[in-house]
C-alpha positions as CSV (number, residue, x, y, z in Angstrom):
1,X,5.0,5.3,40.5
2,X,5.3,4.1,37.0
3,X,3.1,1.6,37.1
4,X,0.3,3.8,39.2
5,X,0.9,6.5,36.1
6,X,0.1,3.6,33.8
7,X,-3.3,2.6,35.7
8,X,-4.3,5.8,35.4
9,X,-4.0,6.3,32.3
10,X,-5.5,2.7,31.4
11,X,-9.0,3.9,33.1
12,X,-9.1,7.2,31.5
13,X,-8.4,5.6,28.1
14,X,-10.9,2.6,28.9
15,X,-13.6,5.2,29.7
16,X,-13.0,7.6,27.1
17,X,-15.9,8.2,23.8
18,X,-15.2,6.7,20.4
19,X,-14.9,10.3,19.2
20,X,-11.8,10.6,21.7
21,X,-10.2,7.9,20.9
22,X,-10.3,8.1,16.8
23,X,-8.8,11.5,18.0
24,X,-5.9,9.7,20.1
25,X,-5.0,7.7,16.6
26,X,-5.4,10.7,14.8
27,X,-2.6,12.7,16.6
28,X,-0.5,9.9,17.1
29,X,-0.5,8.7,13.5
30,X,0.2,12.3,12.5
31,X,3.2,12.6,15.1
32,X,4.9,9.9,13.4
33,X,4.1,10.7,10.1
34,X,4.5,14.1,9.5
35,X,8.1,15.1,9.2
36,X,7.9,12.6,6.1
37,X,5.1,14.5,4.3
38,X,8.1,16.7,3.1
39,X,10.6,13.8,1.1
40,X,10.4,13.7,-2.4
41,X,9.2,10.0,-2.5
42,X,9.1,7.2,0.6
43,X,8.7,4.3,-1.5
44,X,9.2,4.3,-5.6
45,X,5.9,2.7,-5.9
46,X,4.6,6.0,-4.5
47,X,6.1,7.8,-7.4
48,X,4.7,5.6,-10.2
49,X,0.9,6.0,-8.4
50,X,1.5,9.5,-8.6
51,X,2.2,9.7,-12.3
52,X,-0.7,7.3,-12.9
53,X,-3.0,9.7,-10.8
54,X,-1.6,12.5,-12.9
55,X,-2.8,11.4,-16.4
56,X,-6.2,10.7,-14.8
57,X,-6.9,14.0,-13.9
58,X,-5.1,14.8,-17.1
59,X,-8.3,13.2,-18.7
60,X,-6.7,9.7,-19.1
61,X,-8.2,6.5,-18.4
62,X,-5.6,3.9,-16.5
63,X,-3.6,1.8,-18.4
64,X,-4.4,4.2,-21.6
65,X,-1.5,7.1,-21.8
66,X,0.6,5.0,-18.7
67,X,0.5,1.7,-17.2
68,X,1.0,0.1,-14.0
69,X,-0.2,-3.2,-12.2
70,X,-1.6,-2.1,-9.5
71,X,-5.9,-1.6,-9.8
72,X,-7.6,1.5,-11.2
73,X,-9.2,3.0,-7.9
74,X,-6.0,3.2,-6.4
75,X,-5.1,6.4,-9.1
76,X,-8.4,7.8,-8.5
77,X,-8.1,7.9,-4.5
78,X,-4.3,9.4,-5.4
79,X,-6.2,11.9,-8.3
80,X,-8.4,13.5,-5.3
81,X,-5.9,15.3,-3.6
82,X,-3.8,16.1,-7.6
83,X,-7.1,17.5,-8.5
84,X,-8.1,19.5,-5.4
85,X,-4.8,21.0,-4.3
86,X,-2.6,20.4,-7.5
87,X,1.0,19.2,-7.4
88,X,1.4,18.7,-4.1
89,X,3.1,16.0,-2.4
90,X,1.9,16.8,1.5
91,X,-1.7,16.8,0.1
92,X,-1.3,13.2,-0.8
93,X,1.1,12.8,2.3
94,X,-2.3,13.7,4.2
95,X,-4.6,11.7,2.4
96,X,-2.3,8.6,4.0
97,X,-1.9,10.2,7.2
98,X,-6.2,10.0,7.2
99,X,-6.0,6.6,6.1
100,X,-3.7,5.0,8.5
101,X,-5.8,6.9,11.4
102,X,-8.8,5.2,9.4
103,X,-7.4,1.6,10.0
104,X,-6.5,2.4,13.4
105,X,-9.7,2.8,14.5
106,X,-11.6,0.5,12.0
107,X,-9.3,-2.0,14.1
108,X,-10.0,-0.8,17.5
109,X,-13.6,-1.2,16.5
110,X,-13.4,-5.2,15.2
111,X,-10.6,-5.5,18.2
112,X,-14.0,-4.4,20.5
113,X,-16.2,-6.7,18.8
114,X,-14.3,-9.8,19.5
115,X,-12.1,-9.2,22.7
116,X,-13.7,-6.1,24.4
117,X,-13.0,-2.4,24.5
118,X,-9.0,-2.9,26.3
119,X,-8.4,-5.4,23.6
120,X,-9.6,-3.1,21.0
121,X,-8.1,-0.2,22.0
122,X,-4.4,-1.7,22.6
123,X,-5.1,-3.4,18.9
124,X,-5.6,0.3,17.9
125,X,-2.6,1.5,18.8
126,X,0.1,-1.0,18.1
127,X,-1.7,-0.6,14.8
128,X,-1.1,2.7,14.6
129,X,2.2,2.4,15.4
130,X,3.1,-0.7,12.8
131,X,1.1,1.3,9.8
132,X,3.7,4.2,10.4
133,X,7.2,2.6,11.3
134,X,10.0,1.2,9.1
135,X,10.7,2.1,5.7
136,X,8.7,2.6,3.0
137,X,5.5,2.2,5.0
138,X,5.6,6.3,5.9
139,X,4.8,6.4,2.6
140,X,1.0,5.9,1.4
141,X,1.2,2.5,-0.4
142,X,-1.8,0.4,-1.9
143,X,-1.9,-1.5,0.7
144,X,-3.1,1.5,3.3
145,X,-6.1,2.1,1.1
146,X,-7.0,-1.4,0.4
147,X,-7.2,-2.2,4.3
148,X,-9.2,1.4,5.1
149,X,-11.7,-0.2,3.1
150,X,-11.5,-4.1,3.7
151,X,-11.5,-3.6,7.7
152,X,-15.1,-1.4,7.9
153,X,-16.3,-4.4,5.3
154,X,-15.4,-6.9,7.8
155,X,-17.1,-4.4,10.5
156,X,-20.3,-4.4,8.8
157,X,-20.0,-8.3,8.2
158,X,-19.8,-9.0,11.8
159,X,-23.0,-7.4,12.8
160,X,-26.2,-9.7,12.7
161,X,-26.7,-10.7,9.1
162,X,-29.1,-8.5,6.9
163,X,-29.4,-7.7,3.5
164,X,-27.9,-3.9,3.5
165,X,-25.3,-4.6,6.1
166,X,-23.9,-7.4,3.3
167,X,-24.4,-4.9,0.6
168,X,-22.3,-2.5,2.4
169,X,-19.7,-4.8,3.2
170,X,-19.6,-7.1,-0.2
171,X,-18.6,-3.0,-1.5
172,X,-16.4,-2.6,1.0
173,X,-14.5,-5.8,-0.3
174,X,-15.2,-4.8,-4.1
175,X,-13.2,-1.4,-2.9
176,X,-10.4,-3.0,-1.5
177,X,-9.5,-5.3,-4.6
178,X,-9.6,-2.7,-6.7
179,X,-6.8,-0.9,-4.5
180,X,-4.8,-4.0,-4.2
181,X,-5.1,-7.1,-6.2
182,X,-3.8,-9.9,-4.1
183,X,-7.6,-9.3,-2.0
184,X,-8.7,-11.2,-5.2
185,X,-7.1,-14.3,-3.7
186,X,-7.8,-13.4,0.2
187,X,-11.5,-12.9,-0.2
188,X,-12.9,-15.7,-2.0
189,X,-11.5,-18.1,1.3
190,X,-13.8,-15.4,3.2
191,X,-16.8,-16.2,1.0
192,X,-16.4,-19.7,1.1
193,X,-16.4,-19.5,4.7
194,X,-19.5,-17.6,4.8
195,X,-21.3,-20.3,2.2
196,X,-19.9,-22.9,4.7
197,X,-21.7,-21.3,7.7
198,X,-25.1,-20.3,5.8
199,X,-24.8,-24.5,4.9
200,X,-24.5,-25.4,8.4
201,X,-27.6,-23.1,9.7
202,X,-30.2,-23.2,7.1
203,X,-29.2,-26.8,5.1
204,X,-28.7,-24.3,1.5
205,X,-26.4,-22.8,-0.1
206,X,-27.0,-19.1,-0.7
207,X,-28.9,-17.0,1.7
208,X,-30.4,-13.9,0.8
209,X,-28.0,-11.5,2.4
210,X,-25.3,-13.7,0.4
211,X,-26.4,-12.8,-2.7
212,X,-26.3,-9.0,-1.5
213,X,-22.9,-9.6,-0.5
214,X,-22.1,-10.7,-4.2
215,X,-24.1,-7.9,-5.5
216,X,-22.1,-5.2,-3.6
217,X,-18.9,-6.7,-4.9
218,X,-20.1,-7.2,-8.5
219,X,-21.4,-3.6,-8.6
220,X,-18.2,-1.8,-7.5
221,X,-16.6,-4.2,-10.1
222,X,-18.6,-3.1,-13.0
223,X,-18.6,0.7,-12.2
224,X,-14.8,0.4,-12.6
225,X,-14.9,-1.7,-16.1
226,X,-18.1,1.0,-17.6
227,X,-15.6,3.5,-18.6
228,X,-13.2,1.1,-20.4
229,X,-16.2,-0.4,-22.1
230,X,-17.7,3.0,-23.0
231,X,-15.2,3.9,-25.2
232,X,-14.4,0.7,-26.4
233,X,-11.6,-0.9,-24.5
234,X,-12.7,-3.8,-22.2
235,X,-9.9,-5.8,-23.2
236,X,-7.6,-2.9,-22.0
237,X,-9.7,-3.3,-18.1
238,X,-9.5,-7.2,-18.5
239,X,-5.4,-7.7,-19.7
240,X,-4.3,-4.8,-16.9
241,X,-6.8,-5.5,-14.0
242,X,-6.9,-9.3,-14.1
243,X,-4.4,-11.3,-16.6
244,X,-0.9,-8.8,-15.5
245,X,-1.3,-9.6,-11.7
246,X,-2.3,-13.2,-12.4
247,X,0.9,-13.0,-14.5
248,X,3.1,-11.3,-12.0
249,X,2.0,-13.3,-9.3
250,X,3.1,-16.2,-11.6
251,X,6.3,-15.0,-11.5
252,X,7.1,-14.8,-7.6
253,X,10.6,-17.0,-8.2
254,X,9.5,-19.5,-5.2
255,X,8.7,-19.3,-1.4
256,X,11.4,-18.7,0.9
257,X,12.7,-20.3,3.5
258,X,11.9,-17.6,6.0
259,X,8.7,-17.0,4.4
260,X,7.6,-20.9,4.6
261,X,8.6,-20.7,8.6
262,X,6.4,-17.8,9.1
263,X,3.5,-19.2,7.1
264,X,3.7,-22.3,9.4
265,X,4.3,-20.6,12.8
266,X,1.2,-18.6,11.8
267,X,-1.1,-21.7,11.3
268,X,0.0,-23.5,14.4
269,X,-0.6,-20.2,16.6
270,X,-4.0,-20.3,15.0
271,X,-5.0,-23.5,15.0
272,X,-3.3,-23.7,19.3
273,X,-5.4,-20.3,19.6
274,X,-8.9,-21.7,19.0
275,X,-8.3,-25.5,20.3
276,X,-6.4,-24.1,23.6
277,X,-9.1,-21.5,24.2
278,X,-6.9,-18.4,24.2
279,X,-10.1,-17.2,21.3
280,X,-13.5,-17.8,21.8
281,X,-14.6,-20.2,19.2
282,X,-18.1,-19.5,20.0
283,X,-17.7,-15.4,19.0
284,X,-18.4,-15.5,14.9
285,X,-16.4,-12.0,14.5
286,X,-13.3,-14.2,15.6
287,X,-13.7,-16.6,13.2
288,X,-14.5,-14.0,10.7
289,X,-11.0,-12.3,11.4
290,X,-9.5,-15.7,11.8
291,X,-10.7,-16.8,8.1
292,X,-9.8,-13.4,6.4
293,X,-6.5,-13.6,7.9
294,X,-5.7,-16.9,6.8
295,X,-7.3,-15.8,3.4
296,X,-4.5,-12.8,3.4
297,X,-1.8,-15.2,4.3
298,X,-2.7,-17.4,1.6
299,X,-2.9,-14.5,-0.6
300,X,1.0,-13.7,0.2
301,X,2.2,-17.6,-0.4
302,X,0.5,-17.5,-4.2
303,X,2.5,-13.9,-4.3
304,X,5.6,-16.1,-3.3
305,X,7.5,-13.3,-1.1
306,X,6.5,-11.1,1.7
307,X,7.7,-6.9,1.3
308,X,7.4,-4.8,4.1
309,X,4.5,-3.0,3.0
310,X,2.9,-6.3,2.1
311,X,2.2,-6.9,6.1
312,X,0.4,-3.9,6.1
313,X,-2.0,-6.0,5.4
314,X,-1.3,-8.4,8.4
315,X,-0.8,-6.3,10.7
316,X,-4.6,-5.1,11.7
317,X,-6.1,-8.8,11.4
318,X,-3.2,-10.0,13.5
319,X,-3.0,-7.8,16.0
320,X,-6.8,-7.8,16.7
321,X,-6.7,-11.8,17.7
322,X,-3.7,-11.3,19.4
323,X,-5.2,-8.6,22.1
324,X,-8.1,-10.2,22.2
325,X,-6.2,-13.5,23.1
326,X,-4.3,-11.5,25.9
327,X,-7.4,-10.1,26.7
328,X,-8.4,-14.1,27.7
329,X,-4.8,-14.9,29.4
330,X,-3.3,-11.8,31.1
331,X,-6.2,-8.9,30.9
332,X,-3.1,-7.1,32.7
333,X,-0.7,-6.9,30.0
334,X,-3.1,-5.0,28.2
335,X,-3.5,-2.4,31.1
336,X,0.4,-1.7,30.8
337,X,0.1,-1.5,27.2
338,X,-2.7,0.6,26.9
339,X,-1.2,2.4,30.2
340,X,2.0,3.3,28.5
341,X,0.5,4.4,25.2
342,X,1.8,8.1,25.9
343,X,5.2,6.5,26.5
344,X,5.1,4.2,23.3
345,X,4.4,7.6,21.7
346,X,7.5,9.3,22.7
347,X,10.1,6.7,22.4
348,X,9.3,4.4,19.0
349,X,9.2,6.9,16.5
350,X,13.4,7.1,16.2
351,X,13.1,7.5,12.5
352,X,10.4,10.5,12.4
353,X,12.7,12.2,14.9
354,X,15.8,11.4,12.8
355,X,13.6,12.6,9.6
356,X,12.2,16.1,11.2
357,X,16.1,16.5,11.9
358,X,16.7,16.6,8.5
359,X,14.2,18.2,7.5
360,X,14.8,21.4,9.3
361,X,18.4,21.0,8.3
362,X,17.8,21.3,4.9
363,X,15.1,23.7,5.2
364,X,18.3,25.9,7.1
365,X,20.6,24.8,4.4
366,X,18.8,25.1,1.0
367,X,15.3,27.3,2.3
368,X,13.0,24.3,1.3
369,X,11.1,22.1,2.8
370,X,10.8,19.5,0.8
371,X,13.9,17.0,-0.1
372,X,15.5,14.5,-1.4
373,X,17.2,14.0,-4.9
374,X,13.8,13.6,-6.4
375,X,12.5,17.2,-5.7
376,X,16.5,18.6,-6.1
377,X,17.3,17.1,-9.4
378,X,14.3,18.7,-11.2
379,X,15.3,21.7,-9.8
380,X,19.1,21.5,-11.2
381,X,17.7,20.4,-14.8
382,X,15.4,23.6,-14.6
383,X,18.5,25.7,-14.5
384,X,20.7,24.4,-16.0
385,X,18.8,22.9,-19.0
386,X,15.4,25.2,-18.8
387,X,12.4,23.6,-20.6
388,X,14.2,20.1,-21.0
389,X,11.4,17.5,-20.5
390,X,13.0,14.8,-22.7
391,X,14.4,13.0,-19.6
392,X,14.9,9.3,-18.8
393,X,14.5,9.0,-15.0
394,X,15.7,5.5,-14.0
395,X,15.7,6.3,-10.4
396,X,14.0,9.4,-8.8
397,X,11.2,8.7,-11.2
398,X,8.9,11.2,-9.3
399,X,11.1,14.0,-11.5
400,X,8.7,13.3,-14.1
401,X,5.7,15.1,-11.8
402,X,7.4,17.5,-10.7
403,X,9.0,18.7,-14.4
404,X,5.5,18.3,-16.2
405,X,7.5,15.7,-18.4
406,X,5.8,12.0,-18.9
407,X,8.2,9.0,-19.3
408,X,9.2,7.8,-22.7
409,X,7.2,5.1,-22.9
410,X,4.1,3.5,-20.7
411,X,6.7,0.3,-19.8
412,X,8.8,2.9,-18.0
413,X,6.5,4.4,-15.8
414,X,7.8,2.6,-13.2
415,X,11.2,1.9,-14.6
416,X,11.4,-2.1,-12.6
417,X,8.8,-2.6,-15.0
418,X,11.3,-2.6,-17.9
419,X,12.7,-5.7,-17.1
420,X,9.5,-7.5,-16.6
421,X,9.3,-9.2,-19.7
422,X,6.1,-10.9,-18.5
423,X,4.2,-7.7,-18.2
424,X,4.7,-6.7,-21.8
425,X,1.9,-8.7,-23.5
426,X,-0.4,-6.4,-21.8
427,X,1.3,-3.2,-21.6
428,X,-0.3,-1.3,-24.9
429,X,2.8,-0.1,-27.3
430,X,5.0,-2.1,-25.5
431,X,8.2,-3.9,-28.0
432,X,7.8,-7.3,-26.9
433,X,11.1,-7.9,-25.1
434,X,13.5,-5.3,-22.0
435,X,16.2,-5.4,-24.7
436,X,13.7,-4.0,-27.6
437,X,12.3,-1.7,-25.3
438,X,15.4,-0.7,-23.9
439,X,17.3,0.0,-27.5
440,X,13.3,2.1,-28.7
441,X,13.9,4.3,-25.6
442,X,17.7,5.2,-26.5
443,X,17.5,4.6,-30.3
444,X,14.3,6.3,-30.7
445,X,13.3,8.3,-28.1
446,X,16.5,9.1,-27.6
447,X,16.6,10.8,-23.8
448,X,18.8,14.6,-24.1
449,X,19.4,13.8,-20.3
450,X,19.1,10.3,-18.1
451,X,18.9,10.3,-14.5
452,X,20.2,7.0,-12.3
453,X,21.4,6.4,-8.6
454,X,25.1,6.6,-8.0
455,X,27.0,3.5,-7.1
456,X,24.1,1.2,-8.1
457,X,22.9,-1.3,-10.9
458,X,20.3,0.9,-13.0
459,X,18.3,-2.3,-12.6
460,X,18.4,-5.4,-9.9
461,X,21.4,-7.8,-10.0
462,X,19.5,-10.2,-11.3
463,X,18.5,-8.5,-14.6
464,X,22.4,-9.1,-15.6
465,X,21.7,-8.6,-19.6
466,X,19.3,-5.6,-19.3
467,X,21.4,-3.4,-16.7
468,X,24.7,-4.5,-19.4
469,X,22.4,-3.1,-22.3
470,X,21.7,0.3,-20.8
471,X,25.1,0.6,-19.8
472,X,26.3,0.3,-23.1
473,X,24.1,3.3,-24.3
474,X,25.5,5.4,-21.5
475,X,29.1,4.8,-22.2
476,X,28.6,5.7,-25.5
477,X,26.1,7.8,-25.5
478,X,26.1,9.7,-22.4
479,X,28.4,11.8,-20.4
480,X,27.9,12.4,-17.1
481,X,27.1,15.8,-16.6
482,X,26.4,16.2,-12.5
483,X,26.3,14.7,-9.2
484,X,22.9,15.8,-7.5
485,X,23.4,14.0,-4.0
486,X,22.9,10.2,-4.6
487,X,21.9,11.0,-7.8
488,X,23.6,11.2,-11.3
489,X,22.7,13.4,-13.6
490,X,23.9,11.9,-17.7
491,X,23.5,14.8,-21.0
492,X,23.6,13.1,-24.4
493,X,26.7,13.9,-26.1
């Protein structure tokens, strides 16, 4: 009966219109999602793009009032929804809800390209499903954007060559770098690829739809470096954009074990996957995908460790050559897959269940939707110390937001960046050292209230002299005023 169910459904899905199916990834991707458009922040990186996107629309170029490492069109996609609906975290909450359904079915289409429509379809969906589930990744990361703009590029680029189609897609690429750096290292292996073919077909090295690749890259380059030389501050564009991620990617602390096994497995599958067969090595999209996965792979050993949200970047690239290698080897297994979509739909998301739980609960309890200590300790400072907006957040750093209060200095805008002495050389105003900047936010700034997570280091292990320094001013300094869920609440004495 089960398996009868599943046929069925596998036809119906099979025959269904493109419009249909972007619809399918659409509701699915918003049926996980939603009940977490209502927590104060998913991921802290989240926060710190939301500050950044803030002093944009407040008429701030990037890297000018505060700093960050991540690329400037990243603020601007999260100014959109600031600057059309205003403070309002389920605007931006919606923004990666679109985006996710985006990849989905930018993935079903390069999935259809290289494996057929099944394979493309059941790429779609565990996409949708990876984009969505564990962790920080219900939030909307970098890494959503910079892949809702790489995988069209890579659509475009697998079409027959011609000179818009590699304009279109070398701005495609130029888009996703400037949403997440590390594409900076993937791409080029792409390109060289691409020289590498036009080599073996015509006996030179640049075609003309080549060069129109280039030239769509270069021009969404430049249109992001105008306004910094307009007013004068190209060496602002140059120390943020390119020298702080070259510098923080210097600073990855190794490969790990765990991390060197995966990169290995993940060549050998490759390299079996093309010399067994299981992918046609005559299909160029294949190789395309191939190539820019490997280049995205690459891109993660030079970072030297692999986050969660960093493999939302693997995840559409992978999953498109695996489906179309099951496509080749067991065209069945896709037919359950696909077949049981409905079923997939109702039993994975645990954690958006468990999260619309608590939701309502503390909608019943409090009359709010939105939670978490981030939205309710901004609310207790607002009572209790009305108009306050000297505030230190070391945790919960989305307070700033929602308080109209900015953080004391640019270095703390997202407070890990304190103790990333690295960073500083390029961070304007910065003091040169974590323990100078550290003793100019107490000494000088001096914080009437500090904010910090209960039961945990203000900064990671690691950063053993930093965390004791900050602790010292709190001891002295501080006393500890409230206890706002995880969060504690500290009022200069």
């Amino acid at each position: 009966m089960l398996a009868g169910m599943f046929s069925r459904v596998f036809e119906r899905m099979n025959r269904a219109g493109n419009g249909l199916v972007f619809l399918l990834f659409l509701g699915g991707s918003l049926f996980f999602r939603f009940p977490f458009f209502f927590r104060d922040y998913v991921d802290r990186d989240e926060s710190t793009f939301i500050l950044m996107a803030q002093s944009l629309v407040d008429g701030h170029l990037p890297y000018t009032q505060l700093w960050d490492l991540k690329p400037p069109l990243l603020f601007l996609l999260f100014a959109l929804p600031i600057w059309l609906f205003g403070k309002s975290l389920f605007a931006i909450r919606v923004m990666g809800w679109l985006a996710v359904s985006g990849i989905a079915y930018s993935t079903f289409g390069l999935g259809r390209e290289i494996g057929g429509r099944a394979a493309g379809l059941a790429a779609g969906v565990a996409c949708m499903f990876l984009m969505s589930l564990g962790g920080s990744i219900q939030g909307v990361m970098s890494e959503h954007f910079s892949m809702l703009f790489l995988l069209p590029a890579l659509g475009v680029l697998v079409r027959p060559p011609g000179r818009l189609n590699y304009l279109l897609a070398g701005a495609g690429m130029g888009l996703a770098v400037l949403c997440k750096s590390n594409l900076a290292i993937a791409l080029p292996v792409l390109g060289l690829y691409l020289l590498y073919q036009s080599l073996r077909r015509e006996g030179r090295p640049i075609r003309v739809p080549l060069l129109f690749l280039i030239l769509g890259g270069t021009l969404v380059l430049l249109a992001s470096v105008a306004p910094y030389l307009w007013s004068g501050q190209g060496t602002l564009w140059w120390d943020s954009v390119i020298r702080a991620p070259l510098a923080y990617s210097g600073e990855s602390g190794g490969i790990q074990g765990s991390a060197l096994i995966f990169y290995m497995a993940m060549g050998l599958l490759l390299w079996l996957a093309f010399r067994k067969g299981w992918l046609d090595r005559g299909n160029p999209a294949s190789r395309m995908v191939a190539i820019a996965l490997v280049g995205i792979l690459l891109a993660f050993f030079k970072g030297g460790r692999i986050n969660g949200h960093y493999l939302l970047q693997f995840y559409p690239l992978a999953l498109i050559l695996l489906f179309a290698a099951l496509q080749r080897l067991s065209p069945q297994s896709l037919r359950v897959f696909i077949g049981g979509t409905l079923l997939w739909l109702l039993l994975a998301p645990v954690e958006s269940y468990r999260e619309m739980s608590a939701v309502l609960a503390h909608y019943r309890s409090k009359g709010l939707w939105y939670n978490g200590e981030g939205v309710e300790v901004p609310l207790y400072l607002e009572k209790a110390y009305p108009g306050e907006a000297n505030v230190l957040f070391l945790e919960y750093h989305i307070g700033y937001w929602l308080m109209d209060a900015l953080p004391p200095t640019a270095v703390a805008t997202h407070p890990s960046n304190i103790c990333r002495s690295y960073l500083y050389p390029f961070i304007p105003g910065s003091r040169g050292t974590p323990e100078s900047e550290i003793r100019f936010i107490m000494e000088t700034k001096r914080p009437e209230v500090v904010v910090r997570r209960m039961g945990k280091a203000v900064f990671d292990n690691q950063y053993l002299l930093e965390n004791a320094e900050i602790e010292s001013y709190l001891a002295v300094y501080y006393r500890l005023d409230n206890k706002v869920g995880r969060a504690e609440v500290y009022v200069r004495r």
